[in-house]
C-alpha positions in Angstrom: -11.4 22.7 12.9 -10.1 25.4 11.4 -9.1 25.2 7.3 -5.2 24.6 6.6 -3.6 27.5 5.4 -3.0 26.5 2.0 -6.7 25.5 1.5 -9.6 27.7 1.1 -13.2 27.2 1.0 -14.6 28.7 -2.3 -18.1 29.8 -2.7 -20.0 26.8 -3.3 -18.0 25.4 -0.5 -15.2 23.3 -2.0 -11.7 22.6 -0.2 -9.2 24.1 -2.8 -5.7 24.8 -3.1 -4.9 28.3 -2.6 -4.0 29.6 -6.0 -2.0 32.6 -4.5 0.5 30.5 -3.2 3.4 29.2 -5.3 3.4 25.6 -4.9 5.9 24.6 -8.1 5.4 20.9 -6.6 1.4 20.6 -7.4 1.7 22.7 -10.8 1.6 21.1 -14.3 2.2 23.5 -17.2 0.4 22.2 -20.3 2.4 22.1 -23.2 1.3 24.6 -26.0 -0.3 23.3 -29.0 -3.1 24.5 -31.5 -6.7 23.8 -31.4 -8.5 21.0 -33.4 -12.2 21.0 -33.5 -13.4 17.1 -33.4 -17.4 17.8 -34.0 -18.1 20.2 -31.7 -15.4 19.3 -28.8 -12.1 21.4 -29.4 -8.7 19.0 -28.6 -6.0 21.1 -27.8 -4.9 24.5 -26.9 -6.4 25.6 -22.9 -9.3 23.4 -23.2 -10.1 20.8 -21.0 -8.0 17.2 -22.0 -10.7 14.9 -23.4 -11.4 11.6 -22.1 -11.9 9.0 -25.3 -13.1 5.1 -25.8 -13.4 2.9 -28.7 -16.8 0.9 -29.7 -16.3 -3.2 -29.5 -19.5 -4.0 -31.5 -19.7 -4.5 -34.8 -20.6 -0.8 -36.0 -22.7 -2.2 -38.8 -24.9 -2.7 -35.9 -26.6 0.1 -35.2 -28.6 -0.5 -32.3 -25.2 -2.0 -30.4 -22.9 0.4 -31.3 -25.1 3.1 -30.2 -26.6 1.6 -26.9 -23.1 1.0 -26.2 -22.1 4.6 -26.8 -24.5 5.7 -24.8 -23.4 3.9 -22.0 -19.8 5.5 -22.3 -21.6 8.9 -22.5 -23.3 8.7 -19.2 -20.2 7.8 -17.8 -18.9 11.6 -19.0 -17.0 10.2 -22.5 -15.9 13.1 -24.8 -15.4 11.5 -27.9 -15.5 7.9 -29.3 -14.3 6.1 -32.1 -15.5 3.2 -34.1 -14.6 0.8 -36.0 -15.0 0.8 -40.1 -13.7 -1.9 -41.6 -16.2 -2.6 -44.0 -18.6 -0.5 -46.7 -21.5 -1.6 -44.3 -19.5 -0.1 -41.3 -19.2 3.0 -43.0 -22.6 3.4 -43.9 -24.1 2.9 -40.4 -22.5 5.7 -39.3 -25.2 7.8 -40.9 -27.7 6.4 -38.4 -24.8 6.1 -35.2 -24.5 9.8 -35.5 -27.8 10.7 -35.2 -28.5 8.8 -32.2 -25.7 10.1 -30.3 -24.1 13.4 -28.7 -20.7 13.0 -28.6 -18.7 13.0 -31.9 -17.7 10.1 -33.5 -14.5 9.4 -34.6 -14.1 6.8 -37.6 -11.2 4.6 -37.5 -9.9 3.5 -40.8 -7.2 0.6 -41.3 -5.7 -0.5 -45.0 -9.0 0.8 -47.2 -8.6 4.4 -47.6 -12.3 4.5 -49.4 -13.9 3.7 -45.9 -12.2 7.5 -44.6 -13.8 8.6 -47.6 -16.9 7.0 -46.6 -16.7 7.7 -43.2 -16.6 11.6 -43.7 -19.6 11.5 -46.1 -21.5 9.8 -43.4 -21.0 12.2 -40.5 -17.6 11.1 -38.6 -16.3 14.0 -37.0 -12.8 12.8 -36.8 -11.1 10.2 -39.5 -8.2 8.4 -37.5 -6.1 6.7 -40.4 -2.8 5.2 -39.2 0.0 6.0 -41.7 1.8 2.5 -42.1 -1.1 1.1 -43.7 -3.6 3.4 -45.2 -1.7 2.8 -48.5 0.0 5.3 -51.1 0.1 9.2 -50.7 -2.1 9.3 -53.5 -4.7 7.5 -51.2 -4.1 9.6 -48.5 -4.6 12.9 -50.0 -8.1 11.4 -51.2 -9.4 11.0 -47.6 -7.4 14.4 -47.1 -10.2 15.8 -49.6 -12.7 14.1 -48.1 -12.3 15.5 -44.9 -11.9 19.1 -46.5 -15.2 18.5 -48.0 -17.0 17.4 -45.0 -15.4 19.3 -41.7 -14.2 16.7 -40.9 -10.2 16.4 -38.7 -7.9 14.3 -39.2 -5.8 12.0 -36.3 -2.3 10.9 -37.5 -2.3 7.1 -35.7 1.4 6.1 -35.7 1.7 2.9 -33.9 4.8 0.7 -33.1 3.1 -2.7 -34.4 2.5 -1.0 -37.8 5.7 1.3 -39.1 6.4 1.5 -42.6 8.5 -1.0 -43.8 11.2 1.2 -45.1 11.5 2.7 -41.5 11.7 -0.6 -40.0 14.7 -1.2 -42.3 16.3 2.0 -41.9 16.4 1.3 -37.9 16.2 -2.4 -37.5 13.6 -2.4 -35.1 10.7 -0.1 -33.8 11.9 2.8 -31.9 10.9 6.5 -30.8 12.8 7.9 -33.8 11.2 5.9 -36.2 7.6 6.6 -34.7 8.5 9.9 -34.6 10.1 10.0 -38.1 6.7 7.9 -39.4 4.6 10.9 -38.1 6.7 14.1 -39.6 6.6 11.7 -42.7 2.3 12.5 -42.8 2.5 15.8 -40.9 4.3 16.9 -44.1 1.5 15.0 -46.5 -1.2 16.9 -44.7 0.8 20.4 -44.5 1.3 20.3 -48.3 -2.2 19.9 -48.9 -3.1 22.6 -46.9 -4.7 20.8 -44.3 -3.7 21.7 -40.7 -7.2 20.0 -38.8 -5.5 17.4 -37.3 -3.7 15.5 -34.4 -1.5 13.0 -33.5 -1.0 9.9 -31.9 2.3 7.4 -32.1 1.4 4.3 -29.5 3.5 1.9 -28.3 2.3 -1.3 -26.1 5.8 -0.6 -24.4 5.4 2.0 -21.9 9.0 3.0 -22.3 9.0 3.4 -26.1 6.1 5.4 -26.0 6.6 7.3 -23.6 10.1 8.8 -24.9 8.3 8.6 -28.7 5.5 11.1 -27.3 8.6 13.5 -25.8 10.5 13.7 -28.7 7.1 14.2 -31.0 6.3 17.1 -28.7 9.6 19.1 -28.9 9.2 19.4 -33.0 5.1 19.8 -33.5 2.4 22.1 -32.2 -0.2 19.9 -33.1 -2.6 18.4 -30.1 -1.6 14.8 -29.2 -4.0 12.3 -28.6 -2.1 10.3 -25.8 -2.1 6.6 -24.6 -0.5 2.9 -24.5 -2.1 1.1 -26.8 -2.9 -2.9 -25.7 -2.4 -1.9 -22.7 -4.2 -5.3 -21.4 -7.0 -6.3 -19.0 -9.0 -3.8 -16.8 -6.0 -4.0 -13.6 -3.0 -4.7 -15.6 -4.3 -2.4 -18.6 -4.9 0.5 -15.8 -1.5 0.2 -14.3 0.5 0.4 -17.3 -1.7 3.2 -18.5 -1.8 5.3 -15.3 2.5 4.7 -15.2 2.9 5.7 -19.1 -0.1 8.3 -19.5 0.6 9.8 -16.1 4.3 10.5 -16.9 3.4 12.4 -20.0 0.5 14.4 -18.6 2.6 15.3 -15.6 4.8 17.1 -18.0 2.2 18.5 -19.6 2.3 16.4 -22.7 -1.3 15.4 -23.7 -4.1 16.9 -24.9 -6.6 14.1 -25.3 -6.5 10.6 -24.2 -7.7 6.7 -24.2 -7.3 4.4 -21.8 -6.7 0.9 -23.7 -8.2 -2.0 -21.8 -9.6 -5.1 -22.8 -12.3 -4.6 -20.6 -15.7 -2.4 -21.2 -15.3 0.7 -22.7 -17.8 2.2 -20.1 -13.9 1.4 -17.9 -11.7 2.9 -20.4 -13.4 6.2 -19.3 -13.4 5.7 -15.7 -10.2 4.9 -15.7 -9.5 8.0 -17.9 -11.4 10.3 -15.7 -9.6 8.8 -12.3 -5.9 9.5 -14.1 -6.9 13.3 -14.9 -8.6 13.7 -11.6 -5.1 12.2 -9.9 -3.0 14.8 -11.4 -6.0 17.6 -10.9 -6.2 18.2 -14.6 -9.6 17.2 -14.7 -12.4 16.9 -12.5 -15.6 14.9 -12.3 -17.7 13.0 -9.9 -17.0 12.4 -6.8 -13.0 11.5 -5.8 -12.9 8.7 -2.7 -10.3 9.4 -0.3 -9.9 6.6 1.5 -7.6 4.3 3.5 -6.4 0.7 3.2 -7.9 0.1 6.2 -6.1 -1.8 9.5 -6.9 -3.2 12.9 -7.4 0.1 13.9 -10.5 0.6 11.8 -13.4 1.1 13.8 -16.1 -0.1 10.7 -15.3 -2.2 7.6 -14.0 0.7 5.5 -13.7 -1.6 2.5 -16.9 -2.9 2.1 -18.1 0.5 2.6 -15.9 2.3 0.0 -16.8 -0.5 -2.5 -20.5 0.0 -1.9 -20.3 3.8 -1.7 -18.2 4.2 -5.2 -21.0 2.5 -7.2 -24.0 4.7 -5.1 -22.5 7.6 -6.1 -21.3 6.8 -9.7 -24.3 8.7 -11.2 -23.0 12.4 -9.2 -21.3 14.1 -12.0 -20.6 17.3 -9.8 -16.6 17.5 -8.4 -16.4 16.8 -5.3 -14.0 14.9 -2.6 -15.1 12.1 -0.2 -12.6 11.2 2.4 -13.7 8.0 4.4 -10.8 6.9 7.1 -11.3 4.2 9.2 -9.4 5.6 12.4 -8.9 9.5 14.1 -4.9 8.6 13.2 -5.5 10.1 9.8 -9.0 10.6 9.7 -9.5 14.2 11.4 -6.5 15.7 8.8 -7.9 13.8 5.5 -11.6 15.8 6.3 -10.0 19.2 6.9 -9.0 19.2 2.8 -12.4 17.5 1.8 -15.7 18.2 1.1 -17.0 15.8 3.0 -15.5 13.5 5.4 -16.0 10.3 8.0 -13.7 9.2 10.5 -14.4 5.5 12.5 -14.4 6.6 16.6 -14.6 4.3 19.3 -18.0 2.7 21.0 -19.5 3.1 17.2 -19.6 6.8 17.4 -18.6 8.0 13.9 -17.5 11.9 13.1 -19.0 13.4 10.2 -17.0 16.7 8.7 -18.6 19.1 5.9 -16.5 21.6 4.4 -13.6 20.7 6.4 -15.3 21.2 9.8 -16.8 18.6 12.0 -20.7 18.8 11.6 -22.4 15.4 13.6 -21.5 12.3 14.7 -23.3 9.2 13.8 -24.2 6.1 15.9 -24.0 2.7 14.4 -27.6 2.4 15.5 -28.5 5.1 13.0 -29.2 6.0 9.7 -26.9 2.9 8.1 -23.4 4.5 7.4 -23.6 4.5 3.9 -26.7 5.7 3.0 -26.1 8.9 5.3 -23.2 9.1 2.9 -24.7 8.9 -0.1 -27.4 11.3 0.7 -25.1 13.8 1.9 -23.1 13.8 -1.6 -26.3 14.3 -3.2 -27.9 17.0 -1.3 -24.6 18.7 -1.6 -24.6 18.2 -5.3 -28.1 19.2 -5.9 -27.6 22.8 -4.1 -23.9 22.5 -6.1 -26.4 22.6 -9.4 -29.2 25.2 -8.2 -26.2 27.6 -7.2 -27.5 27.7 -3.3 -25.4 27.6 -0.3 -23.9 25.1 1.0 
């Protein structure tokens, strides 16, 4: 089948939307901000938006903290924040660093000497929230700090934790006072000369912070680190996220983000990844296409999506999957993926590649889904070594 005419097949063989046509409905302009270097990953600006997650051991312990980063780094993290509540907190980081690749950001509540700590230990990032770091005074000491050690700064304005005189002055949290909070310490950190730094100002309300992010990103040019913070468990958490997150990345508000679940943090980047990769801001792994399945379905295309998204968790390459249970949709879903399978009568299954039918496959066969999975990978592997495919 020939390629739709708004698709074209690039060189390594991907189905992509034809970026010499104007297509205003698929386009997302990015909101304009300046760079911020956290370690070595810039935040900000043209670069890619940055998929965070937040350590849930206690960070004193070193061997935890960093077996769990590591788990959060295989699943392509870009930066991730720990906790340092305590002197002995602050002091591991010395060691967490060390272990790890990504940066580390250190996340500093009510004891500003733990920022202090945290930047003489090798956090790349100090993330002190403004309603309860403490005095100015306090606040331009972890400025120094940070100066000292190249270390920036995130501004963490959150709903739950406003200034008390703000919360007087409006009665109640609300996006001007969130927004107000954050001026307040854009100022603090301007006036000290410091300009490494971006901001966040969280709401568990999707609505409040929503339209707080808006109004914070008509009257700053600084990167904002985006998210709804509690956002709850793994489903609930992801819906609320993907409805709040997605309607400020969709006008281009966003320049890093994390996905707050009560769940694994390894999921907080999955689901991170999977909200990019919706909106084509970012792409890794593979992207399942698939369908909700009916009597039509001519093979159990739920099982086999379930089994088929943890086989190919480990391919890091971009690519799109589309698995259909029936020729109603099946055929069209392949054209504008990289590889596809559509369920056919008598058990004889189509494969596509590149958006053009290749084989069919019996039932009898190589089982469906590992002809799947070895597909993806030997696609991916010539992807890597730059052959054709």
């Amino acid at each position: 089948m020939a390629c739709p005419a708004w698709f074209f097949q690039d060189k390594q063989g991907f189905m992509t939307l034809d970026p010499t046509l104007h297509r205003p409905w698929r386009r997302i302009e990015r909101r304009k901000s300046r760079i911020v270097m956290v370690g070595n990953v810039p935040v900000g600006g043209e670069s890619p938006i940055t998929v965070q997650t937040m350590t849930n051991t206690p960070t004193a312990d070193v061997a935890a903290t960093v077996a769990q980063i590591r788990a959060a780094e295989s699943a392509g993290v870009d930066i991730v924040r720990v906790s340092c509540p305590d002197e002995a907190s602050s002091a591991a980081l010395k060691d967490i660093v060390k272990q790890v690749s990504v940066p580390i950001v250190a996340d500093i509540h009510f004891h500003y000497r733990r920022g202090v700590e945290a930047a003489k230990n090798g956090a790349a990032c100090l993330r002190i929230n403004p309603g309860n770091i403490g005095s100015e005074d306090r606040v331009r000491e972890v400025i120094a700090a940070a100066k000292d050690h190249n270390c920036s700064i995130r501004i963490g304005v959150n709903a739950g934790s406003l200034e008390r005189d703000l919360l007087e002055k409006y009665g109640e949290p609300c996006p001007e006072a969130m927004v107000e909070s954050a001026l307040r310490h854009i100022r603090i950190l301007e006036d000290h000369d410091f300009f490494n730094f971006k901001i966040s100002c969280k709401a568990s309300d999707v609505f409040l912070a929503v339209a707080a992010y808006m109004q914070l990103a008509e009257v700053c040019d600084y990167p904002l680190h985006v998210g709804i913070t509690e956002a709850g468990g793994l489903r609930t958490g992801t819906v609320k996220s993907a409805i709040g997150m997605g309607n400020l990345l969709w006008a281009g508000i966003g320049d890093t983000i994390r996905v707050s679940l009560s769940a694994d943090p390894v999921e907080e980047v999955r689901v991170g990844f999977e909200i990019l990769k919706s909106l084509g801001l970012r792409h890794r792994g593979v992207n399942v296409i698939s369908c909700p399945s009916c009597a039509r379905q001519q093979f159990d295309v739920i099982k086999t999506v379930e089994i088929l998204e943890q086989r190919l968790a480990h391919i890091t390459t971009p690519m799109t999957l589309s698995i259909i249970g029936c020729v109603v949709n099946g055929p069209g879903e392949a054209l504008m993926t990289d590889i596809g399978f559509t369920g056919g009568g008598k058990g004889t299954h189509q494969v596509y590649i590149g958006g053009k039918t290749a084989h069919r496959l019996q039932e009898g066969d190589e089982g469906i889904i590992d002809h799947i999975v070895r597909l993806v990978e030997e696609k991916a592997a010539r992807i890597k070594a730059d052959l054709p495919v």
